[in-house]
C-alpha positions as a printed Julia matrix, in Angstrom:
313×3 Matrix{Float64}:
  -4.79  -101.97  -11.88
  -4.01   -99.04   -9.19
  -6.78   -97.06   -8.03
  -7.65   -93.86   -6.19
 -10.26   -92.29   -3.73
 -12.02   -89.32   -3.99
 -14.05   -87.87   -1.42
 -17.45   -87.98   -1.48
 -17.45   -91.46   -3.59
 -17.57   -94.36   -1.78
 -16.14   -96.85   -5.15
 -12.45   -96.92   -5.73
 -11.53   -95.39   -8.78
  -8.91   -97.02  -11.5
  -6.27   -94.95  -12.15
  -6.82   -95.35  -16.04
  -9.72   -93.84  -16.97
 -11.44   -95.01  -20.08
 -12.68   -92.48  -22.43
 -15.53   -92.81  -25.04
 -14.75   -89.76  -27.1
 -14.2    -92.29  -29.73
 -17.25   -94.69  -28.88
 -19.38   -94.01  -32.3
 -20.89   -97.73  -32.34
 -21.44  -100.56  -30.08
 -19.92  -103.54  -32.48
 -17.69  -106.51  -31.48
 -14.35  -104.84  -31.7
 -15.92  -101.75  -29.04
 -17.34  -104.39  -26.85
 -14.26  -106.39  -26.75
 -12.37  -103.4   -25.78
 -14.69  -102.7   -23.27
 -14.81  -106.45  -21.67
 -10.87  -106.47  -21.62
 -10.94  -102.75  -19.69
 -13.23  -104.26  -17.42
 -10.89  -107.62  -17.02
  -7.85  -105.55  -16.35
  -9.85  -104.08  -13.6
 -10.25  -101.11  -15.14
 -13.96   -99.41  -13.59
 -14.56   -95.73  -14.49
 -15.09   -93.96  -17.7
 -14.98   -90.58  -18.61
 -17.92   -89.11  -21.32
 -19.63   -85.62  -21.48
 -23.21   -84.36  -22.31
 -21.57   -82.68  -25.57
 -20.19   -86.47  -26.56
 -23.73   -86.37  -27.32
 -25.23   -90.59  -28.57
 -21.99   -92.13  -26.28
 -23.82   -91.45  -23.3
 -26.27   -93.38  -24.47
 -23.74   -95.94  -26.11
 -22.29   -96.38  -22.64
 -25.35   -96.52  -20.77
 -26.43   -99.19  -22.73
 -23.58  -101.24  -22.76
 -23.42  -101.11  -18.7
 -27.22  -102.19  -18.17
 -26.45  -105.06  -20.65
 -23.52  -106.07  -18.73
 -25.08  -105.14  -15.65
 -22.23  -102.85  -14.34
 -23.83   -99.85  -13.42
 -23.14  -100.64   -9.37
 -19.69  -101.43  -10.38
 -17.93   -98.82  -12.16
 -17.79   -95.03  -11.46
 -19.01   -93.06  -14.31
 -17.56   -89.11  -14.96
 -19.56   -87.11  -17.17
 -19.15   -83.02  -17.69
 -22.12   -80.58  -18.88
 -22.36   -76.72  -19.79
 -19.79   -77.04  -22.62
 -19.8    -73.94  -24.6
 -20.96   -74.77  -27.75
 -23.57   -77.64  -26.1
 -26.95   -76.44  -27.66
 -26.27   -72.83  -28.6
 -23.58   -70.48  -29.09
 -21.44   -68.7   -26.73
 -20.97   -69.61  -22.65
 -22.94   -72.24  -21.3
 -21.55   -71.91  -17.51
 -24.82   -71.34  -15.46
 -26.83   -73.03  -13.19
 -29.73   -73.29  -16.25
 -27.35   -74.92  -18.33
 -26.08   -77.42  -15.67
 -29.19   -78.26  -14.74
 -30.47   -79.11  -18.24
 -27.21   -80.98  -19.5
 -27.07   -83.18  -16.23
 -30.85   -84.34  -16.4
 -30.43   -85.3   -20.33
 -27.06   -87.13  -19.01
 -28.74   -89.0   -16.37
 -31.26   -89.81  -19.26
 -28.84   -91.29  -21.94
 -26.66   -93.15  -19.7
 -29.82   -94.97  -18.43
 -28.87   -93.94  -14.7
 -30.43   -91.92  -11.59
 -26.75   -90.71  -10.61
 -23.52   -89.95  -11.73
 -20.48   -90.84   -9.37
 -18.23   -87.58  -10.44
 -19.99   -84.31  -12.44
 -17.32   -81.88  -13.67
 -18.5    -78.63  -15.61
 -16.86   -79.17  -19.11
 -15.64   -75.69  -19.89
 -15.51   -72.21  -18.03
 -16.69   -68.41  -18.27
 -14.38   -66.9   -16.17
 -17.28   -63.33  -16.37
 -19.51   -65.55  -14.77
 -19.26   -65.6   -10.6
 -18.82   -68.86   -9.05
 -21.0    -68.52   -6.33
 -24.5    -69.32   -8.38
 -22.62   -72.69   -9.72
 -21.42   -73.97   -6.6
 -25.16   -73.43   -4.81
 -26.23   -75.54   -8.23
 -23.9    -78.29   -8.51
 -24.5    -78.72   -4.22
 -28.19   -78.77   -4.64
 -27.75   -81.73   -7.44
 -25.04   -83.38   -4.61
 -27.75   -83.18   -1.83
 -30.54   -84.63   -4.23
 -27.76   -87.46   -4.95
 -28.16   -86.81   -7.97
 -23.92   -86.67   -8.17
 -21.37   -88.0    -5.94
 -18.59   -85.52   -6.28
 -17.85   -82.42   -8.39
 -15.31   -81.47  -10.12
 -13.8    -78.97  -12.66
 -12.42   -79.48  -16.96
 -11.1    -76.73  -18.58
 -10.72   -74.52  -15.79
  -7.85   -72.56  -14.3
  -6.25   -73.63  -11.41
  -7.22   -69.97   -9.56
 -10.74   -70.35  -10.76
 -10.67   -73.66   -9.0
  -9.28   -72.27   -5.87
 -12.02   -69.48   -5.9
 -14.95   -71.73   -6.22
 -13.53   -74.09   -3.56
 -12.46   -71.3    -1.21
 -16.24   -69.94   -1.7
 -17.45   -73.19   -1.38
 -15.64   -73.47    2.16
 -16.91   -69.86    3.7
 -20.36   -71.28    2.37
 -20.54   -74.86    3.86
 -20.35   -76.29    0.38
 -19.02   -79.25   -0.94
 -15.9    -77.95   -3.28
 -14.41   -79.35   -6.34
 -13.17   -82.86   -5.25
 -10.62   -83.04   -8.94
  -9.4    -80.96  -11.31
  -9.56   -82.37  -15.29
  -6.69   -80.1   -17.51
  -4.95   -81.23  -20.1
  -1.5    -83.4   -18.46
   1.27   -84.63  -20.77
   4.4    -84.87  -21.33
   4.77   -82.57  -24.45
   3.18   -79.31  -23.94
   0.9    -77.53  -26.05
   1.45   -74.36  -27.9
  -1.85   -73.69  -27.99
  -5.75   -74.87  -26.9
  -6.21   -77.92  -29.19
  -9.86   -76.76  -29.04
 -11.57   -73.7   -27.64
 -11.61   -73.37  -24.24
  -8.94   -76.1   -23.37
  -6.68   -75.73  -20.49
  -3.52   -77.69  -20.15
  -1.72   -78.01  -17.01
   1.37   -75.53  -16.91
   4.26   -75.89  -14.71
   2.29   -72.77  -12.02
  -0.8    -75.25  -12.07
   1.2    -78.49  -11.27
   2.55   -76.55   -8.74
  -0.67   -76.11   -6.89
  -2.13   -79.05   -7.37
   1.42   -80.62   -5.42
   0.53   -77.61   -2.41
  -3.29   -78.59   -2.25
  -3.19   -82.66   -3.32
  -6.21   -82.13   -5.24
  -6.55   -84.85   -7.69
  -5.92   -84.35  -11.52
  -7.52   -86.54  -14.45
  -5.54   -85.8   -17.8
  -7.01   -86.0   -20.49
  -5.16   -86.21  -23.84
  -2.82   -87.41  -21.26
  -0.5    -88.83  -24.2
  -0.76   -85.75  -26.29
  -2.43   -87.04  -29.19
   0.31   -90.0   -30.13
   3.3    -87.69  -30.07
   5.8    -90.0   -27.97
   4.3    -92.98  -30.53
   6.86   -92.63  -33.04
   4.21   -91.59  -36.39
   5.22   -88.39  -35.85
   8.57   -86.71  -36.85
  10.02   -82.58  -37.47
   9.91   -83.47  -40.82
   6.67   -84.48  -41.44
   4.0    -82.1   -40.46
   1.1    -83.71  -42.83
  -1.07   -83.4   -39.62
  -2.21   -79.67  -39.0
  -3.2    -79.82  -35.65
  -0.19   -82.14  -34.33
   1.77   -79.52  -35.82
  -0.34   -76.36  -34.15
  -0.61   -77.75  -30.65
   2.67   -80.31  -30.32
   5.55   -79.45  -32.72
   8.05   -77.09  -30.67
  11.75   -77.52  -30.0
  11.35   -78.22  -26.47
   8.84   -81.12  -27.34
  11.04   -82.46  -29.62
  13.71   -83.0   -27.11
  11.46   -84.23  -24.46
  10.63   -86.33  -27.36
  14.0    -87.56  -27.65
  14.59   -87.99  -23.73
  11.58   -90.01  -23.45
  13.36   -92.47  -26.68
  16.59   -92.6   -24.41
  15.09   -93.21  -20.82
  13.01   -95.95  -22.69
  15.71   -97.62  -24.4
  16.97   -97.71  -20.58
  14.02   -99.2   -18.98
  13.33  -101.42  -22.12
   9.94  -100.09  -22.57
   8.29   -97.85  -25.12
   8.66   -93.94  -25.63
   4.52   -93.89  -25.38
   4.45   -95.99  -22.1
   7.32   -93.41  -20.67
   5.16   -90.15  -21.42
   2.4    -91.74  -19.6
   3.81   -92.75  -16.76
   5.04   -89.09  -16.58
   1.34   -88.04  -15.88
   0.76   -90.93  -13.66
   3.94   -90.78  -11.2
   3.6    -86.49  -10.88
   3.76   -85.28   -7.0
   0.07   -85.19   -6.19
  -2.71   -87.74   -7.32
  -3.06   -88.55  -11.15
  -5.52   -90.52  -13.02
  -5.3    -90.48  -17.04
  -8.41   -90.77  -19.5
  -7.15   -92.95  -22.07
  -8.45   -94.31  -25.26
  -7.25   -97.62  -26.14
  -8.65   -99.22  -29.66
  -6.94  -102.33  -29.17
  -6.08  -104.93  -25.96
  -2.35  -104.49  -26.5
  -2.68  -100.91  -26.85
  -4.66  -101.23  -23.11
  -1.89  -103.72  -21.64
   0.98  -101.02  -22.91
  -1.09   -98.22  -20.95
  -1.2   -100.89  -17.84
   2.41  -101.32  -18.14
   2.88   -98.0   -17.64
   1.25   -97.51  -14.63
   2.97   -99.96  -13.1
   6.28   -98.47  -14.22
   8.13   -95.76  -11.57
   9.76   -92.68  -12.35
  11.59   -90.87  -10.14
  11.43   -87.14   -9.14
  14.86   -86.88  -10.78
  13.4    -88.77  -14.35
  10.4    -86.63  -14.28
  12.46   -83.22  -13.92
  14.78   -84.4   -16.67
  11.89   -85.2   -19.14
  10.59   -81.95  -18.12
  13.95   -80.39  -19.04
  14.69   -79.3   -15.54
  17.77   -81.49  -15.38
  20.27   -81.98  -17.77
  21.34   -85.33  -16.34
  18.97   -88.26  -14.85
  18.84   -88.63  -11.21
  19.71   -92.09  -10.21
């Protein structure tokens, strides 16, 4: 396992991140896959206030094990639709969703605290002073942002700054290799080409999530068959297809597996990368290992980004 710092957390963090959007029950074959992300050295995990009983799920399965000092734990509040309808992005909100987190996952802190979705009409002054007063209570480690715009980021760290505030510390967009036509859900924002571009100037750490787009690169998917609706909506372009296909040939190269090429695309990118991941079985962990240990070069990741036409050796 490779790992990461971020400031303000004192734990190393594993570059694979393991998600719990699907973590419904706590039964043998979840617990296993827990156990074997913990035995690969795998240590944070990524939930939200809006994942609703896995908070609890999680917390649970950590004070059986005993972990809680061990791992880093991510969670994100004020998600739109969290409670009631419309924006949720205020310090009322925040305050409400991160107490009930703290509550379910069993826990008097969270390591990293990211605000789950944004309301760009609301000014980021009031949510800075909010998430700062929870960081000086210790009540989080380090903030960060998911679903936001790269300038909205920017703007709440540059206030933060003139302020002496603790800014975002990471940035959690949507990062794959095939690139969405469209929000999967509302709200979503997915990294663009402008946004990777400032997170290379500024170094400020990304987590991906949906960092391999849903299966696409698995092979179940094809032009042809467009049985799945929202494969179709958010992946199915020409331009994904042939990253698609470049991803196939650079595999067949390196002897490993389209999949394990698109996610070592988000993980070798030219600032720091962790991707949320959601294995369901060991091997499917092991092939998400594999690719982090597997190197692409500047050259490879231009080509699959169909900057190139030819690989750089």
């Amino acid at each position: 396992m490779k790992y990461m710092q971020i400031q303000g957390v004192e734990k190393q963090i594993s570059r694979l991140i393991m998600g719990t959007g699907d973590l419904r029950k706590l039964e043998e074959p979840e617990r296993a896959m827990l156990d074997a992300y913990i035995a690969a050295g795998g240590n944070a995990f990524d939930t939200a206030h809006q994942y609703r009983n896995k908070e609890k799920i999680l917390g649970q399965w950590l004070a059986e094990k005993n972990l809680r000092e061990h791992v880093v734990i991510l969670t994100k509040g004020a998600h739109h639709d969290d409670g009631s309808p419309g924006p949720r992005v205020n310090p009322q909100a925040i305050r409400k969703d991160l107490t009930e987190s703290l509550e379910r996952l069993g826990t008097d802190y969270v390591d990293l605290y990211a605000l789950h979705r944004d309301d760009p009409s609301v000014a980021v002054g009031p949510i800075m002073e909010e998430l700062n007063e929870h960081i000086q209570a210790k009540r989080i480690r380090a903030i960060g942002a998911s679903n936001w715009s790269h300038g909205r980021v920017q703007e709440a760290n540059e206030y933060a700054a003139s302020h002496n505030l603790i800014g975002f510390a990471f940035n959690s967009p949507n990062l794959s290799l095939a690139k969405a036509n469209e929000p999967r859900w509302e709200g979503c924002v997915s990294a663009d080409e402008e946004t990777c571009r400032w997170h290379a100037a500024n170094q400020l750490p990304l987590f991906a999530w949906s960092s391999q787009a849903g299966g696409f690169f698995s092979g179940n998917f094809s032009p042809d068959d467009r049985t799945d609706e929202e494969m179709v909506r958010v992946y199915y372009s020409e331009n994904n297809w042939e990253r698609y296909r470049r991803a196939v040939k650079l595999a067949e190269e390196k002897q490993v597996t389209p999949i394990q090429i698109a996610l070592s695309y988000v993980l070798n990118q030219s600032f720091p990368t962790c991707a949320i991941i959601g294995p369901r079985k060991p091997e499917e962990l092991q092939s998400s290992i594999a690719s982090m240990n597997l190197q692409l070069t500047p050259g490879e990741i231009d080509w699959l980004d169909l900057q190139k036409e030819e690989i750089a050796k």
